[in-house]
C-alpha positions as CSV (number, residue, x, y, z in Angstrom):
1,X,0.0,0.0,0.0
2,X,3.0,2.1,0.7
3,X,4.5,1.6,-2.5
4,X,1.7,2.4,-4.7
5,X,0.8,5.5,-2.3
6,X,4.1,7.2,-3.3
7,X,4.2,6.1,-6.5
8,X,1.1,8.3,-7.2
9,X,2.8,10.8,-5.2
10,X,5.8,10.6,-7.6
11,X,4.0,10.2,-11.1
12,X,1.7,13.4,-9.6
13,X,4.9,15.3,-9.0
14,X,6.5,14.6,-12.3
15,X,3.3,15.7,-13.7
16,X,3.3,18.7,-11.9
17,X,7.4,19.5,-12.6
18,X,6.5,18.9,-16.1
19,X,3.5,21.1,-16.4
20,X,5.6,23.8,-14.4
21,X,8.7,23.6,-16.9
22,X,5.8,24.3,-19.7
23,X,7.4,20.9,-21.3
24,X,4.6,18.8,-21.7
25,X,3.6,18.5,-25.3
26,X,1.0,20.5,-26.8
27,X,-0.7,17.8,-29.0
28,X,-1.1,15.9,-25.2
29,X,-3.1,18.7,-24.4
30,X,-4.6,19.3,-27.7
31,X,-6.0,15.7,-27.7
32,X,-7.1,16.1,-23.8
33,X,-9.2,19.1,-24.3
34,X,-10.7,17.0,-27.6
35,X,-11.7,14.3,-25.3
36,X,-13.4,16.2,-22.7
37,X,-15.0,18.5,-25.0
38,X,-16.7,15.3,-27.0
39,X,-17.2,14.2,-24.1
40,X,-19.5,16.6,-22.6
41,X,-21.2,17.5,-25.8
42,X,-21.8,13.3,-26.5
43,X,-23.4,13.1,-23.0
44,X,-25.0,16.9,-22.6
45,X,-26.0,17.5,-26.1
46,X,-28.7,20.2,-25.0
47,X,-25.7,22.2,-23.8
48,X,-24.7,25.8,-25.3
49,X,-21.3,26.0,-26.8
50,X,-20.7,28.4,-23.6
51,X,-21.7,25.7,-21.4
52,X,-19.1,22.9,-22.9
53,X,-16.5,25.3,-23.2
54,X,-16.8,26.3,-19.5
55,X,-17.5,23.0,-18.5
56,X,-14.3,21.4,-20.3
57,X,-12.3,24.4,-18.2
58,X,-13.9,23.8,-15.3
59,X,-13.4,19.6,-15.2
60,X,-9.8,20.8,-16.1
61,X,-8.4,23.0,-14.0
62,X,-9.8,22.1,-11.1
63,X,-6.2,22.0,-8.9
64,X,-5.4,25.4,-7.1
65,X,-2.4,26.0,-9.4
66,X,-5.0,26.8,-12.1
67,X,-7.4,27.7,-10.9
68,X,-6.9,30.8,-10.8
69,X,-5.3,31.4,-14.4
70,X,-9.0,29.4,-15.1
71,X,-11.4,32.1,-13.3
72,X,-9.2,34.8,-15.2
73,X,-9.6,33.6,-18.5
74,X,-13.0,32.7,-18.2
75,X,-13.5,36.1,-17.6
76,X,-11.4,37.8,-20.2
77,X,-13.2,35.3,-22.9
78,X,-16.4,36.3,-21.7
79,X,-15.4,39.9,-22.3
80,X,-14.2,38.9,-26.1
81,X,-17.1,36.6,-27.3
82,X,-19.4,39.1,-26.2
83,X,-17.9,42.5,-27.7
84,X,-17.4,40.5,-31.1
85,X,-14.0,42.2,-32.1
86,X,-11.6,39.9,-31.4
87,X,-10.5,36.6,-33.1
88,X,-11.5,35.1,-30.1
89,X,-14.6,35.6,-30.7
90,X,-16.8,32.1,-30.4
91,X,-16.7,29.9,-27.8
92,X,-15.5,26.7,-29.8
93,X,-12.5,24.0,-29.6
94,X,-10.0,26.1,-31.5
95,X,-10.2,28.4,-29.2
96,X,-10.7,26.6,-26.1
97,X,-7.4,24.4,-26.9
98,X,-5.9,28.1,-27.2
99,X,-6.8,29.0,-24.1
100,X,-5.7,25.8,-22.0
101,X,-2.4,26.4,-23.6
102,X,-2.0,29.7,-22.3
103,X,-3.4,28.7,-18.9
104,X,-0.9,25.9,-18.9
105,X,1.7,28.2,-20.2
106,X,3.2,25.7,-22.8
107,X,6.4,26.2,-24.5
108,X,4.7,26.2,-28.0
109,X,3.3,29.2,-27.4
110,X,6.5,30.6,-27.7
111,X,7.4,29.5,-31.4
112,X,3.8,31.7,-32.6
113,X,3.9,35.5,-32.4
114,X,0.0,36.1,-32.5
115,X,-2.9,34.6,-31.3
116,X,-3.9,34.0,-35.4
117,X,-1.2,32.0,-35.8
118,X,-1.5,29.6,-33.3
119,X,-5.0,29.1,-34.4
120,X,-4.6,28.4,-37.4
121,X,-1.9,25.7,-36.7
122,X,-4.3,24.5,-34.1
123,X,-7.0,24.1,-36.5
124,X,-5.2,22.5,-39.1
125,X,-4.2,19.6,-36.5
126,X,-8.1,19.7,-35.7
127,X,-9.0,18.7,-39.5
128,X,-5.7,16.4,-40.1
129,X,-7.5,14.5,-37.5
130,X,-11.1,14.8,-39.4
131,X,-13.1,17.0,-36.5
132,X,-15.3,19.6,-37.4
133,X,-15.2,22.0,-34.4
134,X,-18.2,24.8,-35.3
C-alpha cells in the first residue's frame, strides 16, 4: 500500500514539474481538451457552446495551481465573445485548446507570435485528425 501511495505521489509530481517547466507536449493537451470537449457534448447535447467550453475548463483545472489562471480567462473570454471584435470571438474548440495552452503556459506558445497564428496551426491539427469544431 505504501509503495503504490508514493508512487502516485511521484508520477503526480513529475506531472506537476512537467507542467511547471511548460514541457509537456502540446498535442497531449490538444487531444485532452478534444476528449473532454466530446465528451461533454456526446453526453449533454442540449448544452450551449458556452456551457461545454466552461465545462471542459472547469473539469480541467480544477487543482489550485490553475485555478486561478482558469477564473481569469473565463472572464477575459467572456469579455471577447461578447464584444465581437476579437479573433476570439466564439466559444469553440479552436479556441478553447488556445486557451488551456495559455493557462498551462506551454512552450509552444512561444514558437507563434499572435494569437492568429496559433490558431490556425491549431485548426489544421483539428482537420488532419477529421473534427469539425463549429
Amino acid at each position: 500500500m505504501i509503495w503504490l501511495m508514493s508512487g502516485i505521489g511521484i508520477t503526480f509530481l513529475l506531472v506537476l514539474l512537467i507542467k511547471a517547466m511548460g514541457l509537456g507536449n502540446w498535442r497531449i493537451t490538444l487531444n485532452q481538451v478534444i476528449s473532454s470537449y466530446t465528451g461533454i457534448k456526446k453526453m449533454n447535447p442540449a448544452l450551449s457552446d458556452k456551457e461545454v467550453f466552461m465545462s471542459v475548463l472547469d473539469e480541467r483545472y480544477r487543482v489550485e495551481l490553475y485555478y486561478a489562471k482558469k477564473e481569469k480567462a473565463k472572464g477575459i473570454i467572456e469579455k471577447e465573445v461578447e464584444g465581437g471584435w476579437s479573433i476570439l470571438n466564439k466559444y469553440n474548440l479552436p479556441i478553447l485548446i488556445y486557451l488551456c495552452l495559455v493557462i498551462e503556459k506551454n512552450k509552444i506558445l512561444s514558437s507563434y507570435t499572435t494569437v492568429h497564428d496559433m490558431l490556425s496551426v491549431i485548426t489544421a491539427e483539428l482537420q488532419r485528425q477529421g473534427l469539425k469544431y463549429i
